[in-house]
mmCIF file of the C-alpha atoms, coordinates in Angstrom:
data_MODEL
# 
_entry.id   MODEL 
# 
loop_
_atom_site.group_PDB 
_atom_site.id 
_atom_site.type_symbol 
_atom_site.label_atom_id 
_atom_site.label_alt_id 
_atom_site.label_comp_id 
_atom_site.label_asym_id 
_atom_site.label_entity_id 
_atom_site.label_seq_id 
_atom_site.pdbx_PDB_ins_code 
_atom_site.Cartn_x 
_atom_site.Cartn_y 
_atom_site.Cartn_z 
_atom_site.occupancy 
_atom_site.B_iso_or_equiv 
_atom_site.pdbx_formal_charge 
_atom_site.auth_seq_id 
_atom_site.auth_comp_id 
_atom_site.auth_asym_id 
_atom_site.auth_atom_id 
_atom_site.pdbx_PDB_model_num 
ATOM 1   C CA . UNK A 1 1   ? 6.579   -6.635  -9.462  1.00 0.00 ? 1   UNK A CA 1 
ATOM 2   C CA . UNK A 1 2   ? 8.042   -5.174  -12.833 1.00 0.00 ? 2   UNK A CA 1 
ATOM 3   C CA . UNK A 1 3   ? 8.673   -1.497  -12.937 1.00 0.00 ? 3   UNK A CA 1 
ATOM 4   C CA . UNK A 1 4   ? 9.801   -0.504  -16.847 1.00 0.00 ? 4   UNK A CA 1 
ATOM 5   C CA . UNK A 1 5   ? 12.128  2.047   -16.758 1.00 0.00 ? 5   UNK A CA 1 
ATOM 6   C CA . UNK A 1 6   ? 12.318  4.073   -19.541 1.00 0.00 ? 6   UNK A CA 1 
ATOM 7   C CA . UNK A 1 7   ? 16.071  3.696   -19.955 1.00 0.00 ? 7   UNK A CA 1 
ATOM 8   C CA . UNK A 1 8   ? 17.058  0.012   -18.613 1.00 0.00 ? 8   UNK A CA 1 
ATOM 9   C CA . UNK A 1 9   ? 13.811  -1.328  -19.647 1.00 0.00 ? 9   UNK A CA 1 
ATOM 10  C CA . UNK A 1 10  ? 12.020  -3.867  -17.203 1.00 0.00 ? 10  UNK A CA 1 
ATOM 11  C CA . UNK A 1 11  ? 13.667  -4.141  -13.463 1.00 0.00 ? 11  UNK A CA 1 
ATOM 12  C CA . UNK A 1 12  ? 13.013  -5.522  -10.194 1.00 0.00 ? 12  UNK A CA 1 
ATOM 13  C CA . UNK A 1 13  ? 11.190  -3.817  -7.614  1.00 0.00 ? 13  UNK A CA 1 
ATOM 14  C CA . UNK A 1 14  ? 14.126  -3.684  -5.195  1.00 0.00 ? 14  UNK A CA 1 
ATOM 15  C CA . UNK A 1 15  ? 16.107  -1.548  -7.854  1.00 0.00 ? 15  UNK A CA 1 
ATOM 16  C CA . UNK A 1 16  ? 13.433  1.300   -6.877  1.00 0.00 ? 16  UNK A CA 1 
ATOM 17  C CA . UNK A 1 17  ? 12.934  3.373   -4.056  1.00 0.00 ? 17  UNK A CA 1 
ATOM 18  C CA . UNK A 1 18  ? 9.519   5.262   -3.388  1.00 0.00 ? 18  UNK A CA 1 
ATOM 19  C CA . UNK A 1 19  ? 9.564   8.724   -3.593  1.00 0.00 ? 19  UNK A CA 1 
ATOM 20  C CA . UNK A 1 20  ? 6.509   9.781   -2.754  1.00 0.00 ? 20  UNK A CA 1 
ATOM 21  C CA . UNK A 1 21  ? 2.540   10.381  -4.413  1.00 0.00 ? 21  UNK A CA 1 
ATOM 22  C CA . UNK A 1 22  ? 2.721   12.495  -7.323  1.00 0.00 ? 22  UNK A CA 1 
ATOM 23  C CA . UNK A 1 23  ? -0.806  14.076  -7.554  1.00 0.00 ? 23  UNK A CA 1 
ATOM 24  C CA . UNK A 1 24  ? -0.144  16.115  -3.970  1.00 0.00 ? 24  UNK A CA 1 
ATOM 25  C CA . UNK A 1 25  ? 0.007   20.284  -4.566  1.00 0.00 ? 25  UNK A CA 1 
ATOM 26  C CA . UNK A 1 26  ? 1.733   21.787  -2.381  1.00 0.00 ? 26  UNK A CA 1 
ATOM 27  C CA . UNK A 1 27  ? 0.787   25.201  -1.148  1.00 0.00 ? 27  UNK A CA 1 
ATOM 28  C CA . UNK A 1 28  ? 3.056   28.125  -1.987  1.00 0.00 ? 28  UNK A CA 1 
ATOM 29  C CA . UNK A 1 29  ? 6.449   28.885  0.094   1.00 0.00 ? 29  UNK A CA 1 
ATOM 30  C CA . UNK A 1 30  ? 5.030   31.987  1.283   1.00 0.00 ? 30  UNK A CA 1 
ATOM 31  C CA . UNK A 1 31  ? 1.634   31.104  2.440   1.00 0.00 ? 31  UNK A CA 1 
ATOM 32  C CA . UNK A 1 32  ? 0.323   31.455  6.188   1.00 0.00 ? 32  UNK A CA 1 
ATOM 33  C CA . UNK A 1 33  ? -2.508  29.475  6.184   1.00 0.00 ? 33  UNK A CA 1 
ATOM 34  C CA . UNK A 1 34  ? -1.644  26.800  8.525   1.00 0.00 ? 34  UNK A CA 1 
ATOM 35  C CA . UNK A 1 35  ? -4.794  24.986  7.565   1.00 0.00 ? 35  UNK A CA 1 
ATOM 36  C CA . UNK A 1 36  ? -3.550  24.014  3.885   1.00 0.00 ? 36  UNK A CA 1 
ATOM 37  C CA . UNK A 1 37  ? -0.094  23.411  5.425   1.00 0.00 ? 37  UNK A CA 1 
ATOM 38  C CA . UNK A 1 38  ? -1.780  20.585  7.698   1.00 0.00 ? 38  UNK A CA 1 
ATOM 39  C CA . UNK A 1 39  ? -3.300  19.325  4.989   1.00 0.00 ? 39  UNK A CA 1 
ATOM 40  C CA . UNK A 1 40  ? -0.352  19.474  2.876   1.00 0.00 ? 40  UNK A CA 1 
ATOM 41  C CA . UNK A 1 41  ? 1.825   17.378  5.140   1.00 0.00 ? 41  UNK A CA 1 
ATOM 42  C CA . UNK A 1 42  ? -0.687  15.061  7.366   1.00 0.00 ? 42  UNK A CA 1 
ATOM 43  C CA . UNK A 1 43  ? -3.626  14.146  4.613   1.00 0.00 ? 43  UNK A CA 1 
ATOM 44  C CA . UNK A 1 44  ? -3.437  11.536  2.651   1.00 0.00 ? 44  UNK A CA 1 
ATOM 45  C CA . UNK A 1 45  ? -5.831  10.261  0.016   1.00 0.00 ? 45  UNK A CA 1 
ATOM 46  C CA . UNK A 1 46  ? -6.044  6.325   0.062   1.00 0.00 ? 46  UNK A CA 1 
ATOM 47  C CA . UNK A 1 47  ? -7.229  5.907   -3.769  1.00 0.00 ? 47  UNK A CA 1 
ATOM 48  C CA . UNK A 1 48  ? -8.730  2.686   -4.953  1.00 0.00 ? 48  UNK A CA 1 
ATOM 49  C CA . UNK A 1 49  ? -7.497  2.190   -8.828  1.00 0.00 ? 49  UNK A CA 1 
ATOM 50  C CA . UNK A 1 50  ? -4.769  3.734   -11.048 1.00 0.00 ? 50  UNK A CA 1 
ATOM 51  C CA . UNK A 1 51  ? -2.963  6.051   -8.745  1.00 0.00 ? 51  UNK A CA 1 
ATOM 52  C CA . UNK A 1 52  ? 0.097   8.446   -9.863  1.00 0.00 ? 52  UNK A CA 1 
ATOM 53  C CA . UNK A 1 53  ? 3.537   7.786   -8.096  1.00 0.00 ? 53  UNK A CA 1 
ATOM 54  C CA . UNK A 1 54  ? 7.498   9.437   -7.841  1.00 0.00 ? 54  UNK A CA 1 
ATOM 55  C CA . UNK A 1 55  ? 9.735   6.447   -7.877  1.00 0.00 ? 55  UNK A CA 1 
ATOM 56  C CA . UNK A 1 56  ? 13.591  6.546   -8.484  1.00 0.00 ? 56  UNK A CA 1 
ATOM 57  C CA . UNK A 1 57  ? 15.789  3.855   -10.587 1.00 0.00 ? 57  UNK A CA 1 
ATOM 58  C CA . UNK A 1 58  ? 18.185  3.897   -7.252  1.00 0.00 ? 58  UNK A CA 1 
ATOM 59  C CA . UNK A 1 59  ? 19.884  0.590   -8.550  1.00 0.00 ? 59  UNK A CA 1 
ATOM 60  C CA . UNK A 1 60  ? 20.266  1.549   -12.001 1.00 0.00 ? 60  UNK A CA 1 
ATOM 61  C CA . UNK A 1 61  ? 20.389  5.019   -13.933 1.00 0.00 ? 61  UNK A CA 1 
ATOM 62  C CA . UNK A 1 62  ? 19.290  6.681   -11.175 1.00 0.00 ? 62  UNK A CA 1 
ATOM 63  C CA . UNK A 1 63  ? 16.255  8.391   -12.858 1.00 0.00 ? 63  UNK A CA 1 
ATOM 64  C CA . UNK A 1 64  ? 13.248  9.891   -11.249 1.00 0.00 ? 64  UNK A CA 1 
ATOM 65  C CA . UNK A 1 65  ? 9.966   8.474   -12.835 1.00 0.00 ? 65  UNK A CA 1 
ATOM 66  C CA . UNK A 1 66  ? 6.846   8.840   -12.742 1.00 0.00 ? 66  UNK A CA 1 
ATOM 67  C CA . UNK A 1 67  ? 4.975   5.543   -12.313 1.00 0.00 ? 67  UNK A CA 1 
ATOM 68  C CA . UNK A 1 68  ? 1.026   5.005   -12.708 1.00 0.00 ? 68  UNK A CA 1 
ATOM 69  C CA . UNK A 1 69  ? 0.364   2.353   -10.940 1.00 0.00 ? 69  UNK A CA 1 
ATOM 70  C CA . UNK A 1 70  ? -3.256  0.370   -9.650  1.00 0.00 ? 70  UNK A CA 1 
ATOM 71  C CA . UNK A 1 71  ? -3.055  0.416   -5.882  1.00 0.00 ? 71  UNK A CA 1 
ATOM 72  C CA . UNK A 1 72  ? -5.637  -2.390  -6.207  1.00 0.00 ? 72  UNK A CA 1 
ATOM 73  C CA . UNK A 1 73  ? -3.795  -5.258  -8.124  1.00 0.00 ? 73  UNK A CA 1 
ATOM 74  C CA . UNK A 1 74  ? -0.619  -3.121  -7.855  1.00 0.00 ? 74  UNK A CA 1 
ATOM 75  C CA . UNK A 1 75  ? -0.106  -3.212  -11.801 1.00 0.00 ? 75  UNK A CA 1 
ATOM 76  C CA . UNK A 1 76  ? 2.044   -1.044  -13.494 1.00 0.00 ? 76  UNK A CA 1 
ATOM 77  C CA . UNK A 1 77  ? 0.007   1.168   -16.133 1.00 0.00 ? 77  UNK A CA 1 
ATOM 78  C CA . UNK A 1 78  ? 2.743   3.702   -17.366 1.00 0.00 ? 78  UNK A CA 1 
ATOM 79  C CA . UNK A 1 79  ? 6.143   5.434   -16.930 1.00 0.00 ? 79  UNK A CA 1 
ATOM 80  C CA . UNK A 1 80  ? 7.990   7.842   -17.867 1.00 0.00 ? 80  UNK A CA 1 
ATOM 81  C CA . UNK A 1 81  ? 10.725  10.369  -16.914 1.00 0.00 ? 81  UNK A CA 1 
ATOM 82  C CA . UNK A 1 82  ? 9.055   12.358  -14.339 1.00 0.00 ? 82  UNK A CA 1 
ATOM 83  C CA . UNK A 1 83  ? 11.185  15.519  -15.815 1.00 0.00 ? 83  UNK A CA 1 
ATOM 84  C CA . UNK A 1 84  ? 9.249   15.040  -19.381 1.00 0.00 ? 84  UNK A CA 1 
ATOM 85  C CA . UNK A 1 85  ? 6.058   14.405  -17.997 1.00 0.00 ? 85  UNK A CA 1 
ATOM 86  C CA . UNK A 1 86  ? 3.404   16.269  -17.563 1.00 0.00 ? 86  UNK A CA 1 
ATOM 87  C CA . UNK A 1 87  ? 1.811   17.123  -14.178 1.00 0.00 ? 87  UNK A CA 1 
ATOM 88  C CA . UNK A 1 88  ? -1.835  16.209  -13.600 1.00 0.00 ? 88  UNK A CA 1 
ATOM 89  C CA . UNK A 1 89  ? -3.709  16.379  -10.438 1.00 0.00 ? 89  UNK A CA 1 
ATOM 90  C CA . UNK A 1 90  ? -5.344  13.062  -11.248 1.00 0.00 ? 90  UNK A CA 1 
ATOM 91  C CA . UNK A 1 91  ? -3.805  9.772   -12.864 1.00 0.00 ? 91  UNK A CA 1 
ATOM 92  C CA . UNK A 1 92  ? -6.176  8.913   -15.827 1.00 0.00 ? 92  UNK A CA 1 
ATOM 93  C CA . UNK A 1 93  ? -8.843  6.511   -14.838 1.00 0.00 ? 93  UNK A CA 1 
ATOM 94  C CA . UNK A 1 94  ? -8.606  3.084   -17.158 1.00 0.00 ? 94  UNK A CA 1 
ATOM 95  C CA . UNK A 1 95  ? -11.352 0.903   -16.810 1.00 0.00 ? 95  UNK A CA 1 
ATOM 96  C CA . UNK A 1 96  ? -10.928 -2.618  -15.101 1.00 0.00 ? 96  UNK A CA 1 
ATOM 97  C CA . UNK A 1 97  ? -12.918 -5.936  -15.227 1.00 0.00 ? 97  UNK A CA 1 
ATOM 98  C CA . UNK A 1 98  ? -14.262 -6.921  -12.399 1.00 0.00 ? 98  UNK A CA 1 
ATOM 99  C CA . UNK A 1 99  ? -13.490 -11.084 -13.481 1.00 0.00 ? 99  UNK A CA 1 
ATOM 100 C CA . UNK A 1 100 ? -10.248 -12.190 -11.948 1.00 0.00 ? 100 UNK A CA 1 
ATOM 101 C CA . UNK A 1 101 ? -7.498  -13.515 -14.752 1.00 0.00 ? 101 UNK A CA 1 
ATOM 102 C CA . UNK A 1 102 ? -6.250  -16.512 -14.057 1.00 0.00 ? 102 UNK A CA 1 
ATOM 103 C CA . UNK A 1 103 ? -2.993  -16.910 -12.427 1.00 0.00 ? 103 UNK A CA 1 
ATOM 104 C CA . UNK A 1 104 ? -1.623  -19.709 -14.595 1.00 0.00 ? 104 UNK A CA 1 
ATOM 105 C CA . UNK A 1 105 ? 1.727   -19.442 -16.300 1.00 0.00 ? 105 UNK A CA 1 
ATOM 106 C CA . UNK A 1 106 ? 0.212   -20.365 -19.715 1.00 0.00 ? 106 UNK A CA 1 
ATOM 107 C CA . UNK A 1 107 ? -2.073  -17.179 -19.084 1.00 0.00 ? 107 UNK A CA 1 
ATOM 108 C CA . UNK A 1 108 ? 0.640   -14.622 -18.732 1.00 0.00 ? 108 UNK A CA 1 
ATOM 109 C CA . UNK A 1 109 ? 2.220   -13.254 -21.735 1.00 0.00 ? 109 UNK A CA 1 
ATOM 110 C CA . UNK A 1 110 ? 5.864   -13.978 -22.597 1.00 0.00 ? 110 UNK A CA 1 
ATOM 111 C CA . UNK A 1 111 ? 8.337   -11.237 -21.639 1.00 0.00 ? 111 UNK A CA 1 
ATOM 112 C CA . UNK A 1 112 ? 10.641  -9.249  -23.961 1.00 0.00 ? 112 UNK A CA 1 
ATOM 113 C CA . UNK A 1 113 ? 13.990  -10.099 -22.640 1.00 0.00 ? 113 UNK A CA 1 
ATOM 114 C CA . UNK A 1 114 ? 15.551  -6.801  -21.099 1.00 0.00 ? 114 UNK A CA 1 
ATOM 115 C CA . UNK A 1 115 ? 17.449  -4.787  -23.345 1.00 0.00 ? 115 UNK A CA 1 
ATOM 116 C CA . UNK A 1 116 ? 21.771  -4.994  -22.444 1.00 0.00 ? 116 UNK A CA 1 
ATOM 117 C CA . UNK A 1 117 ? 22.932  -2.058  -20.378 1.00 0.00 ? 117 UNK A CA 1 
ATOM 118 C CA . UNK A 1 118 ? 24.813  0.378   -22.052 1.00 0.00 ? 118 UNK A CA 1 
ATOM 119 C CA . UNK A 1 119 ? 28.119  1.032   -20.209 1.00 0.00 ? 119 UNK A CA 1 
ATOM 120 C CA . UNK A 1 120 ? 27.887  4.967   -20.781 1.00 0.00 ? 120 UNK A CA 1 
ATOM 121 C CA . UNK A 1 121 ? 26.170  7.478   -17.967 1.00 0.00 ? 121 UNK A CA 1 
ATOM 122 C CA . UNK A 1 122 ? 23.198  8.846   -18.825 1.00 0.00 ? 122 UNK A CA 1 
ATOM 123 C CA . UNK A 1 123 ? 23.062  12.381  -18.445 1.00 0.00 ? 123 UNK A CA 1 
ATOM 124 C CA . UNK A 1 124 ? 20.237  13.840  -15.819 1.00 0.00 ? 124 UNK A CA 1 
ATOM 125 C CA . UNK A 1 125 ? 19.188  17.149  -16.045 1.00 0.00 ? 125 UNK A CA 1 
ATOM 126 C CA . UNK A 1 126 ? 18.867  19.196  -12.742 1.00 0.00 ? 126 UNK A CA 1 
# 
């Protein structure tokens, strides 16, 4: 699996490291109500389609991202610097075909070769 990061350009899945699901709310600091606390930190939606993830470039510029990715065919839809983008309880639905694509390498599109790696550090806000 591809991930695209915004700076590198298109990496290996081993350069990332999950971070966690990024349409979660989490209740306010100084709230009591156990209930939404529970929910908060034991319930966890199992979504079917595009789904909206944290994911960090751990062997590369280090950058947290925000990946939307289908949890069915585990495609990557989008990303982008999860500092610039914007929060949404939801990742936006896209609609799928139901016909499987052949798996053939004359099927697949040719790849843009990955851009070269700039020897400078990126700067990461905090």
């Amino acid at each position: 699996m591809l991930i695209t990061c915004p700076y590198c350009g298109p990496r290996d899945l081993v350069e990332f490291s999950y971070q966690g699901d990024a349409t979660r709310t989490r209740p306010d600091q100084a709230s009591t109500d156990q209930s939404a606390w529970n929910a908060y930190v034991f319930e966890r939606p199992n979504p079917a389609g595009p789904h909206r993830e944290y994911w960090q470039h751990a062997g590369g510029c280090r950058a947290h991202l925000l990946v939307v990715r289908d949890t069915v065919t585990h495609e990557i839809l989008d990303t982008a610097f999860a500092r610039t983008a914007r929060p949404a309880a939801v990742a936006p639905a896209k609609p799928r075909s139901t016909a499987r694509k052949a798996s053939t390498p004359a099927s697949k599109p040719a790849s843009k070769p990955a851009a070269p790696r700039s020897t400078r550090t990126p700067k990461v806000a905090k």
